[in-house]
PDB file of N, CA, C, O and CB in Angstrom:
ATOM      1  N   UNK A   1      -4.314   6.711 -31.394  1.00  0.00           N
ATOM      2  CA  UNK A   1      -4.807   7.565 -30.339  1.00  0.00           C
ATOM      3  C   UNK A   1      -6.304   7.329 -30.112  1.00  0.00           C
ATOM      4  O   UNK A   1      -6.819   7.455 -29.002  1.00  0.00           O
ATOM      5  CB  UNK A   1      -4.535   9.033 -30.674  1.00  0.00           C
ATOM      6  N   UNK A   2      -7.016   6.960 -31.280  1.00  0.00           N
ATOM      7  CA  UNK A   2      -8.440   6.838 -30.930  1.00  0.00           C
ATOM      8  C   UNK A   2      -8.644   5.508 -30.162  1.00  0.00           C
ATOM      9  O   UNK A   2      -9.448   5.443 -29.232  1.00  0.00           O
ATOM     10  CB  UNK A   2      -9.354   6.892 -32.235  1.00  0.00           C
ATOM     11  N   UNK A   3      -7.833   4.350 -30.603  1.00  0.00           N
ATOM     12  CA  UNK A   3      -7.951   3.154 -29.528  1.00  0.00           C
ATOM     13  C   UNK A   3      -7.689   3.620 -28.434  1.00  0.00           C
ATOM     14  O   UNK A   3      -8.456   3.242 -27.548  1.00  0.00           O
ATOM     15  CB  UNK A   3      -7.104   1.984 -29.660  1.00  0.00           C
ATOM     16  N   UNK A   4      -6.765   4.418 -28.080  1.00  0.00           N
ATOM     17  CA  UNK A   4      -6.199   4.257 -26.623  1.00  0.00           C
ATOM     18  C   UNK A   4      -7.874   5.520 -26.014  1.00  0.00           C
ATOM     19  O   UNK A   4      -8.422   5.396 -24.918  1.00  0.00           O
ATOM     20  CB  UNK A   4      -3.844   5.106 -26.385  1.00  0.00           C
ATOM     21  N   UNK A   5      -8.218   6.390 -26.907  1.00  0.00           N
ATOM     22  CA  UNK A   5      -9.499   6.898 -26.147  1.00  0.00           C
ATOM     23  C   UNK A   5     -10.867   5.713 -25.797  1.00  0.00           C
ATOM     24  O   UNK A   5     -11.639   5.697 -24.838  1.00  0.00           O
ATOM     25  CB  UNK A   5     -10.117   8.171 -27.194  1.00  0.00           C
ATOM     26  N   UNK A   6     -10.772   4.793 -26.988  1.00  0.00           N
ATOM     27  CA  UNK A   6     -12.155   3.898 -26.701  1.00  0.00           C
ATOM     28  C   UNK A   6     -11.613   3.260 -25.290  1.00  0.00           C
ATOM     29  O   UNK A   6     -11.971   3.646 -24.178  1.00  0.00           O
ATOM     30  CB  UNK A   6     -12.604   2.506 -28.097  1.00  0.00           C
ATOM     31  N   UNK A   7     -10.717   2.252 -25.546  1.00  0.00           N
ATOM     32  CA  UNK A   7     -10.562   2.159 -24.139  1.00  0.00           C
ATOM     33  C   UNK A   7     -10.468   2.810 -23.025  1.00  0.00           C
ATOM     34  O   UNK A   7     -11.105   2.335 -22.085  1.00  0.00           O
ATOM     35  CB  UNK A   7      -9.931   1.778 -24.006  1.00  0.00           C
ATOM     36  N   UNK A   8      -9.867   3.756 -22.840  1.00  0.00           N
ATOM     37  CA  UNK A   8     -10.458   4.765 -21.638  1.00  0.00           C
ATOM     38  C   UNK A   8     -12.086   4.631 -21.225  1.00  0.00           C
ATOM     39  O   UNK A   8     -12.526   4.199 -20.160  1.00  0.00           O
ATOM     40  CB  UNK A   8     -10.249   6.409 -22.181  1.00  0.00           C
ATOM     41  N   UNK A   9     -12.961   5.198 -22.543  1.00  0.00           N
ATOM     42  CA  UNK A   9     -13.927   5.090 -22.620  1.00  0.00           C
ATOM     43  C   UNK A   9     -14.622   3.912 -22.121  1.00  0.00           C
ATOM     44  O   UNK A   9     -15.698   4.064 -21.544  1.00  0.00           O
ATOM     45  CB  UNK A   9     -14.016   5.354 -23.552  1.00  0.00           C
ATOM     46  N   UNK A  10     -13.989   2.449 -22.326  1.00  0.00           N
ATOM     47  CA  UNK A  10     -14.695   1.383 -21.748  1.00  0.00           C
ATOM     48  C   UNK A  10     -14.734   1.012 -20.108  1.00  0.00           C
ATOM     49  O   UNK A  10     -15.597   0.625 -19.319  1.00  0.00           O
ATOM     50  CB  UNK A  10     -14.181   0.317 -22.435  1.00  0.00           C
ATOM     51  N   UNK A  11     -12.930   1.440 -20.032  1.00  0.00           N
ATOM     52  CA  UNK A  11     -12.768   1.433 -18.447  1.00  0.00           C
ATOM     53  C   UNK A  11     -13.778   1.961 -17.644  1.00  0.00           C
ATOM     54  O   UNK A  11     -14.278   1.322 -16.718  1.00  0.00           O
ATOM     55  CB  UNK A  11     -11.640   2.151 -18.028  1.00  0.00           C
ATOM     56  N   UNK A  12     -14.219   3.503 -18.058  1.00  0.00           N
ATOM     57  CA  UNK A  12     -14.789   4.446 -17.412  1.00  0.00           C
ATOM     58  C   UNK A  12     -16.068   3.818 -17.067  1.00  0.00           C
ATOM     59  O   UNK A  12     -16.464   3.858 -15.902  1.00  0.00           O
ATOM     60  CB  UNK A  12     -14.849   5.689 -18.143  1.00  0.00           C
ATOM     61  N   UNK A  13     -16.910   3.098 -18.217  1.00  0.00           N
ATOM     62  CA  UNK A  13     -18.362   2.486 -18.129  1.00  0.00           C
ATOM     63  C   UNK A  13     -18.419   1.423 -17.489  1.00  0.00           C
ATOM     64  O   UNK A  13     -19.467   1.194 -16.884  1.00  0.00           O
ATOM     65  CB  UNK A  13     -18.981   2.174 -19.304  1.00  0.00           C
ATOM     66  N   UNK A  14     -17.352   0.483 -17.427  1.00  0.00           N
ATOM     67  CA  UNK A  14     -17.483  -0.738 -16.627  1.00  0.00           C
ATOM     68  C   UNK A  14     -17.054  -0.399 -15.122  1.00  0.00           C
ATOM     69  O   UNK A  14     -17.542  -1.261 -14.391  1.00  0.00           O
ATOM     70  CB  UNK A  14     -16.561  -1.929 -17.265  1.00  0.00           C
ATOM     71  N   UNK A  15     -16.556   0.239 -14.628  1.00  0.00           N
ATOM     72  CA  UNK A  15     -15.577   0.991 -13.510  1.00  0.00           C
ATOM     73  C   UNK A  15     -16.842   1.493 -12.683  1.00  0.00           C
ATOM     74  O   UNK A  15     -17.775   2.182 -13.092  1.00  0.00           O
ATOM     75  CB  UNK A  15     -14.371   2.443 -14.163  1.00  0.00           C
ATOM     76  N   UNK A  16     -16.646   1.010 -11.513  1.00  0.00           N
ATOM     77  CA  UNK A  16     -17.876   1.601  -9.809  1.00  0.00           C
ATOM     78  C   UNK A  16     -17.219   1.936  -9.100  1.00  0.00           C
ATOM     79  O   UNK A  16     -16.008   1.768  -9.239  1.00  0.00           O
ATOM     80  CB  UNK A  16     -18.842   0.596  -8.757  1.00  0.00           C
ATOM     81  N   UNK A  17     -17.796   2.607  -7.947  1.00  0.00           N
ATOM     82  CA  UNK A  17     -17.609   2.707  -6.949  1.00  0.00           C
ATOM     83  C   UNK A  17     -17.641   1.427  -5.681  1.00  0.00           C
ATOM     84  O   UNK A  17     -18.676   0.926  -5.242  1.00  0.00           O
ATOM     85  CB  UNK A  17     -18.303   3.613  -6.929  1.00  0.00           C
ATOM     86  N   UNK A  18     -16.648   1.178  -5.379  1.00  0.00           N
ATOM     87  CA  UNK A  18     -16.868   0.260  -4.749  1.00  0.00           C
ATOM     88  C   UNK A  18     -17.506   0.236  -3.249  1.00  0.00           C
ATOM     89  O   UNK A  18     -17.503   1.338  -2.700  1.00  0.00           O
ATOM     90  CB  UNK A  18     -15.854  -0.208  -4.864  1.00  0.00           C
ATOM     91  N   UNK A  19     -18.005  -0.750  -2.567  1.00  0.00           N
ATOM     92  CA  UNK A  19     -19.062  -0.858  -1.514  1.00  0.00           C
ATOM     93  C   UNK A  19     -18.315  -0.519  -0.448  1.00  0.00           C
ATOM     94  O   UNK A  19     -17.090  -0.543  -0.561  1.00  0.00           O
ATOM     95  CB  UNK A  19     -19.791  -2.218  -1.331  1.00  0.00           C
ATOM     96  N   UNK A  20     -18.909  -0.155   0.739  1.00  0.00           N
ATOM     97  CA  UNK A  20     -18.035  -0.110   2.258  1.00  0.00           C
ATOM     98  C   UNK A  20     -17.497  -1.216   2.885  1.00  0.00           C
ATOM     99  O   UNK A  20     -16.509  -1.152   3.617  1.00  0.00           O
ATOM    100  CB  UNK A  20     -18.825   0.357   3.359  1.00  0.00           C
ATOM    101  N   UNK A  21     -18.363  -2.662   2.522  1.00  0.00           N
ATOM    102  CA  UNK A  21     -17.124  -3.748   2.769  1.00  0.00           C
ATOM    103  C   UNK A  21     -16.332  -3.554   1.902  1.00  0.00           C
ATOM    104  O   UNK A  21     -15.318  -3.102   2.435  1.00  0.00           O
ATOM    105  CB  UNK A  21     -17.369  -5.210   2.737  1.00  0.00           C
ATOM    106  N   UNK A  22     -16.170  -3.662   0.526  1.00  0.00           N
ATOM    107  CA  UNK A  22     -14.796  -3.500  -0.162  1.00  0.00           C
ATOM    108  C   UNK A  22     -14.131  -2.411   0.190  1.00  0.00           C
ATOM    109  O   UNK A  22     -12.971  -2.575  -0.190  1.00  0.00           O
ATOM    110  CB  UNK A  22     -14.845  -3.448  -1.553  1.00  0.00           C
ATOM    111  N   UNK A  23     -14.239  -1.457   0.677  1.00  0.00           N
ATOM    112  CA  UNK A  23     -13.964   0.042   1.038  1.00  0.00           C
ATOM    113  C   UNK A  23     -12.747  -0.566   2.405  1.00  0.00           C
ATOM    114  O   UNK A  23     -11.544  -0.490   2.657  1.00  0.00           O
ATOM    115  CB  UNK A  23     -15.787   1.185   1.666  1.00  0.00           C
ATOM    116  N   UNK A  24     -13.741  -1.044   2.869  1.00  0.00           N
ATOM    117  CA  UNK A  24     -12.920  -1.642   4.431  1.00  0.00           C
ATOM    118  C   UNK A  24     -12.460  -2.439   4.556  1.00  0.00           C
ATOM    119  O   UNK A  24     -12.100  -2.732   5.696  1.00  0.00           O
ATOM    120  CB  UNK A  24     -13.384  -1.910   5.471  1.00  0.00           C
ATOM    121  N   UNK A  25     -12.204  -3.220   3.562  1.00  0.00           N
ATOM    122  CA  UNK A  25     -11.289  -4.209   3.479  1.00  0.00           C
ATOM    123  C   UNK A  25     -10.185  -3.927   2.483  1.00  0.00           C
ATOM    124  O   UNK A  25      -9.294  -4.776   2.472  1.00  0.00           O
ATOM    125  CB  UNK A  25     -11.955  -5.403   3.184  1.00  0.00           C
ATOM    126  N   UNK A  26     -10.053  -2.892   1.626  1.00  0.00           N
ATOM    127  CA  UNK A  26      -9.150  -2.617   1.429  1.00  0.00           C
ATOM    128  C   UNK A  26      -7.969  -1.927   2.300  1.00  0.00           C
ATOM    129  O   UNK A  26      -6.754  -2.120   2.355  1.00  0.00           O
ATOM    130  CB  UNK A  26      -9.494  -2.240   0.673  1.00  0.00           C
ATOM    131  N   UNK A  27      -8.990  -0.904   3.054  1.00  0.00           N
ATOM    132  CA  UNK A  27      -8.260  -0.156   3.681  1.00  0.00           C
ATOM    133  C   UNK A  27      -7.781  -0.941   5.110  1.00  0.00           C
ATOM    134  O   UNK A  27      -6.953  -0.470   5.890  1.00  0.00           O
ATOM    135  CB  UNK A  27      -9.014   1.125   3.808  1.00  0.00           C
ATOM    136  N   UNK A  28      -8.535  -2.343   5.299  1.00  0.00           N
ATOM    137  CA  UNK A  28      -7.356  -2.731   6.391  1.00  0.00           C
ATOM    138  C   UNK A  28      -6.245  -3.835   5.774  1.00  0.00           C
ATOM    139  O   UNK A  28      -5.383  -4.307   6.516  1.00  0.00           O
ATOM    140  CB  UNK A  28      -8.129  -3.485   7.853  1.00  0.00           C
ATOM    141  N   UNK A  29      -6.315  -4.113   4.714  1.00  0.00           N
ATOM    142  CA  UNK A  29      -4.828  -4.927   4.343  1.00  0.00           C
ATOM    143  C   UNK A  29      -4.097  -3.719   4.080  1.00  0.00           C
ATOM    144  O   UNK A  29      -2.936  -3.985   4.391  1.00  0.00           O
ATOM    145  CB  UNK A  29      -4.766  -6.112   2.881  1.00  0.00           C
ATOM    146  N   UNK A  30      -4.171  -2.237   3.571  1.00  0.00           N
ATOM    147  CA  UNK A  30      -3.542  -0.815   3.606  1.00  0.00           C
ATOM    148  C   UNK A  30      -2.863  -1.133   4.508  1.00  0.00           C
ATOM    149  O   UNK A  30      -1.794  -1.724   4.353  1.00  0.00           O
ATOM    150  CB  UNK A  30      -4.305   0.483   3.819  1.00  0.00           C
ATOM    151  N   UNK A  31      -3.336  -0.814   5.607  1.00  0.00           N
ATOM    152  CA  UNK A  31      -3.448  -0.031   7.396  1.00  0.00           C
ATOM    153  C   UNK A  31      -1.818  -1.644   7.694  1.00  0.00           C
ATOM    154  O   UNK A  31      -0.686  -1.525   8.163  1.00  0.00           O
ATOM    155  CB  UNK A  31      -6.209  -0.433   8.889  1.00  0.00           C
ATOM    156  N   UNK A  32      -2.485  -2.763   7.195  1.00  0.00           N
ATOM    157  CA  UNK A  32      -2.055  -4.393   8.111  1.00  0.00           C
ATOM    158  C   UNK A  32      -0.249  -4.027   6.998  1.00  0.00           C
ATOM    159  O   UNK A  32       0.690  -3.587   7.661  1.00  0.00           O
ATOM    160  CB  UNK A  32      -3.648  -6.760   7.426  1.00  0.00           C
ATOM    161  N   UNK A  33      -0.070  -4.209   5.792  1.00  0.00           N
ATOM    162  CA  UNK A  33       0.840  -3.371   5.146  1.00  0.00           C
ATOM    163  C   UNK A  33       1.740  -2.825   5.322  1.00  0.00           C
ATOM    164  O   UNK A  33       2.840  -3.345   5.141  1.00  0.00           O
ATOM    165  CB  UNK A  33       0.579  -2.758   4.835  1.00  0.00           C
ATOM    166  N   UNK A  34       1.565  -1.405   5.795  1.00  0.00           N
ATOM    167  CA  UNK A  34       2.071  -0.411   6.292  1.00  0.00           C
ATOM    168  C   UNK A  34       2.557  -0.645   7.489  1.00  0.00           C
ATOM    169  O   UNK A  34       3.740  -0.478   7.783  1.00  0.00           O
ATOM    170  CB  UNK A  34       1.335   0.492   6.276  1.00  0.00           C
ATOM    171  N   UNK A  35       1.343  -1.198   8.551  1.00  0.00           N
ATOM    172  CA  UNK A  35       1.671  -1.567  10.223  1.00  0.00           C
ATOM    173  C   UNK A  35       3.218  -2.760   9.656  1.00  0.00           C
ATOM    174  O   UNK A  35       4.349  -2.461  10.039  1.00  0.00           O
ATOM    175  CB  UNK A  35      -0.263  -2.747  11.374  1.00  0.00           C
ATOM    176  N   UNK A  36       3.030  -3.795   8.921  1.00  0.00           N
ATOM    177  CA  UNK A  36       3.840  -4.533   9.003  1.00  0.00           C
ATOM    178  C   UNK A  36       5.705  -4.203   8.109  1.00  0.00           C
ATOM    179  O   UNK A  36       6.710  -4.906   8.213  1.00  0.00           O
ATOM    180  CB  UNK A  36       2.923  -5.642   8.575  1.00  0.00           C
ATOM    181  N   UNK A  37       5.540  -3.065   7.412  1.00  0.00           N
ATOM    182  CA  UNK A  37       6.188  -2.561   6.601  1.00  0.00           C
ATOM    183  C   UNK A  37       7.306  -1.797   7.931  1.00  0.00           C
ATOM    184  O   UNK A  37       8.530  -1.669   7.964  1.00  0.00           O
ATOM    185  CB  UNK A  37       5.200  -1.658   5.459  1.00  0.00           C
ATOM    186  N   UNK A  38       6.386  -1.464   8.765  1.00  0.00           N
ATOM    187  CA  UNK A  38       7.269  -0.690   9.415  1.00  0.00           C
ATOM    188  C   UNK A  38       7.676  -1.025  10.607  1.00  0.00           C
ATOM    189  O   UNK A  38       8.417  -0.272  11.239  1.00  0.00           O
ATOM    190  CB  UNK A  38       6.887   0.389   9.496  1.00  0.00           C
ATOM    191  N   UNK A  39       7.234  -2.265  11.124  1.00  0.00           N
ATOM    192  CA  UNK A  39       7.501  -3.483  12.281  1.00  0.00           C
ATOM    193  C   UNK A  39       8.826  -3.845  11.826  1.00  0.00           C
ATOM    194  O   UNK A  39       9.483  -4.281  12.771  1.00  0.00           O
ATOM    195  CB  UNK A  39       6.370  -4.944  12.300  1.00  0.00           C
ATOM    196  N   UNK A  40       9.656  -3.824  10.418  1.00  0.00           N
ATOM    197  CA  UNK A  40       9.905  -4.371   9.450  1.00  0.00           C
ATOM    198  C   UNK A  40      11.567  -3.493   9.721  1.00  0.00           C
ATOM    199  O   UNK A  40      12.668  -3.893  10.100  1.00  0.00           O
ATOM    200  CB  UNK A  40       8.738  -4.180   8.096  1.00  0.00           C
ATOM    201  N   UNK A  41      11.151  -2.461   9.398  1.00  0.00           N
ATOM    202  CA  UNK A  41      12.098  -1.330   9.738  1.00  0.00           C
ATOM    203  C   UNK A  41      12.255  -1.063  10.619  1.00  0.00           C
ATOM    204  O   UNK A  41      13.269  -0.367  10.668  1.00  0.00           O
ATOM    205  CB  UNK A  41      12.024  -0.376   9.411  1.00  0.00           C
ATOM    206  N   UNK A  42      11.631  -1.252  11.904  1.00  0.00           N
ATOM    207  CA  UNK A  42      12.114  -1.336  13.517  1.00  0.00           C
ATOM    208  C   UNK A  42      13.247  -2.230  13.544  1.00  0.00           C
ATOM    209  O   UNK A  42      14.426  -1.876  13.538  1.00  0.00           O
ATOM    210  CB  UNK A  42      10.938  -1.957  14.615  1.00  0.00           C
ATOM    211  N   UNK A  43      12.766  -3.529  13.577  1.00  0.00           N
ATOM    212  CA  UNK A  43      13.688  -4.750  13.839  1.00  0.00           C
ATOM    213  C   UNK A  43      14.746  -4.354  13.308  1.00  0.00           C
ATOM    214  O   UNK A  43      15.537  -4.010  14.186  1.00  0.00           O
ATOM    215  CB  UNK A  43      13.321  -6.104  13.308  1.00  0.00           C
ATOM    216  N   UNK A  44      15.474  -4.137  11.491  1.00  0.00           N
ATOM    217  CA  UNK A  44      16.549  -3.886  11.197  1.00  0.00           C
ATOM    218  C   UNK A  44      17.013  -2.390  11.768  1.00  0.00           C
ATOM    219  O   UNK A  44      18.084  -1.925  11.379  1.00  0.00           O
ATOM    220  CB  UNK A  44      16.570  -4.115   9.851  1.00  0.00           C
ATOM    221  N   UNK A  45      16.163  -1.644  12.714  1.00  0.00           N
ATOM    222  CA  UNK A  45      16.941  -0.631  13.336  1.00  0.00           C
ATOM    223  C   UNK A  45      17.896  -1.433  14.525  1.00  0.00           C
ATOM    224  O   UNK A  45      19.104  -1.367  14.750  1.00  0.00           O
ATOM    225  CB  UNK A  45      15.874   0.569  13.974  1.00  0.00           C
ATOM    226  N   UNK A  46      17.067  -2.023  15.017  1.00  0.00           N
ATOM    227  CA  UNK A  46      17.358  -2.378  16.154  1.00  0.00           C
ATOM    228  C   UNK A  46      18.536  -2.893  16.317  1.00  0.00           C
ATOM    229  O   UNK A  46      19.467  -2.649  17.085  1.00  0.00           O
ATOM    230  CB  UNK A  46      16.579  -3.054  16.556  1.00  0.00           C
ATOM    231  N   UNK A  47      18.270  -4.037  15.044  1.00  0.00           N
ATOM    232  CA  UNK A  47      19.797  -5.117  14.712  1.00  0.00           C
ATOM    233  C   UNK A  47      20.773  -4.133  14.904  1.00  0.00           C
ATOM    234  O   UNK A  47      21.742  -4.218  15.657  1.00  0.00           O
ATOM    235  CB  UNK A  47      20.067  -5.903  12.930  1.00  0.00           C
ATOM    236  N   UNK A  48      20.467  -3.193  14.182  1.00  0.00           N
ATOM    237  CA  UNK A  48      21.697  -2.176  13.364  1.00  0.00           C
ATOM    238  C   UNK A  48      22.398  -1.436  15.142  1.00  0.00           C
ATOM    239  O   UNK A  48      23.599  -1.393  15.410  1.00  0.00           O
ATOM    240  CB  UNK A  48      20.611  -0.388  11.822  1.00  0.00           C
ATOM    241  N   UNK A  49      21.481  -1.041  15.908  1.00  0.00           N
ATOM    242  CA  UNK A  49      22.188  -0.482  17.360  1.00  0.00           C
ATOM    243  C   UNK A  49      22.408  -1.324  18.156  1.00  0.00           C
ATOM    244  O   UNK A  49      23.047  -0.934  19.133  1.00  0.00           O
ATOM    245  CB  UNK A  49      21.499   0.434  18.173  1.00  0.00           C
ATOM    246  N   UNK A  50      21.928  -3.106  18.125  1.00  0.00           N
ATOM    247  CA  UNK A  50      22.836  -4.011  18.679  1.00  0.00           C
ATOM    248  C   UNK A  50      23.986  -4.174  17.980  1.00  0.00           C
ATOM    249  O   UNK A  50      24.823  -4.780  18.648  1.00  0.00           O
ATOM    250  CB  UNK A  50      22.308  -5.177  18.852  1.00  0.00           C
ATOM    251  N   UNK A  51      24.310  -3.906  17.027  1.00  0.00           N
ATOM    252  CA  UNK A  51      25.525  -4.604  16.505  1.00  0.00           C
ATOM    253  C   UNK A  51      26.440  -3.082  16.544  1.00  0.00           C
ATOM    254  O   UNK A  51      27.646  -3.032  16.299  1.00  0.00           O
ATOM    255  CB  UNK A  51      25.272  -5.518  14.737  1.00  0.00           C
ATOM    256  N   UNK A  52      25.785  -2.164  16.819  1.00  0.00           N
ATOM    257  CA  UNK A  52      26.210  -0.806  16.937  1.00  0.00           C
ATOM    258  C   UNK A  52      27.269  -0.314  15.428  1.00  0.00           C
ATOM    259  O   UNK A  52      28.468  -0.039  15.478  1.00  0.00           O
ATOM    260  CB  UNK A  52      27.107  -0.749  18.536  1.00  0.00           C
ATOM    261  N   UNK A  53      26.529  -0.319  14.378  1.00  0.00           N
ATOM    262  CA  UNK A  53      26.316  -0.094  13.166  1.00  0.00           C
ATOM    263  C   UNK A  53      25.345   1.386  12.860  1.00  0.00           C
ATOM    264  O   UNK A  53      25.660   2.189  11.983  1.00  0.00           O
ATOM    265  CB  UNK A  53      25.716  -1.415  12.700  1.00  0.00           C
ATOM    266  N   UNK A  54      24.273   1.534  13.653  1.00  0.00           N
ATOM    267  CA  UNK A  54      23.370   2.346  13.545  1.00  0.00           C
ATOM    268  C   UNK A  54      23.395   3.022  14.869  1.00  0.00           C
ATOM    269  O   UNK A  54      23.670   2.400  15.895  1.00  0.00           O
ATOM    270  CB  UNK A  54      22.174   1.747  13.136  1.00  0.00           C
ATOM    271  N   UNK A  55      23.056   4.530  14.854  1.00  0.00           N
ATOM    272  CA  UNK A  55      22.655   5.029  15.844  1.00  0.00           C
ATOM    273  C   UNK A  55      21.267   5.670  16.000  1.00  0.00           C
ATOM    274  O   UNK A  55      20.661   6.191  15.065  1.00  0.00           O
ATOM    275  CB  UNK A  55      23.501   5.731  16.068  1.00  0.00           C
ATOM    276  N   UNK A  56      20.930   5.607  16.944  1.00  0.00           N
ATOM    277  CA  UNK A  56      19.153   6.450  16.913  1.00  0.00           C
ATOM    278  C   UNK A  56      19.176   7.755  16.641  1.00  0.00           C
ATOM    279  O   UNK A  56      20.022   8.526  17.095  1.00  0.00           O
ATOM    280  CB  UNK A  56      18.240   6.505  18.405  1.00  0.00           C
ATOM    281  N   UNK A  57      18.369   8.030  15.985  1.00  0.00           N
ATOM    282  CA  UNK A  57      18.072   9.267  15.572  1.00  0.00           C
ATOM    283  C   UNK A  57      17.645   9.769  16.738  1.00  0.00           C
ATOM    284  O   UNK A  57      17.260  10.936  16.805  1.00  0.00           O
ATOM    285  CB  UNK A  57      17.172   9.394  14.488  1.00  0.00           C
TER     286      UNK A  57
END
C-alpha cells in the first residue's frame, strides 16, 4: 500500500496542467471523434431503412 501511495505521490509532482494549444488540440480530435463516431451511426441507420430492417425513430 505504501508503494502504490509513493507512486501516486510521483504522478501528482510530475503531472501539469496542460497549455491552450494542447487544451485545443485535444479537444478537437474529441469534437473530430465523436463528429465521426456518429457519421458512423447515421450511415448504418440508413443501410438499416434501405434494406427496411430498421425503422426511424
Amino acid at each position: 500500500m505504501h508503494r502504490f501511495f509513493s507512486n501516486c505521490k510521483r504522478v501528482l509532482r510530475i503531472a501539469r496542467k496542460p497549455d491552450k494549444n494542447e487544451y485545443l488540440q485535444v479537444a478537437k480530435i474529441t469534437g473530430l471523434g465523436i463528429t465521426l463516431i456518429g457519421f458512423i451511426g447515421f450511415l448504418i441507420l440508413l443501410v438499416g431503412v434501405f434494406l427496411g430492417t430498421t425503422t426511424v425513430p
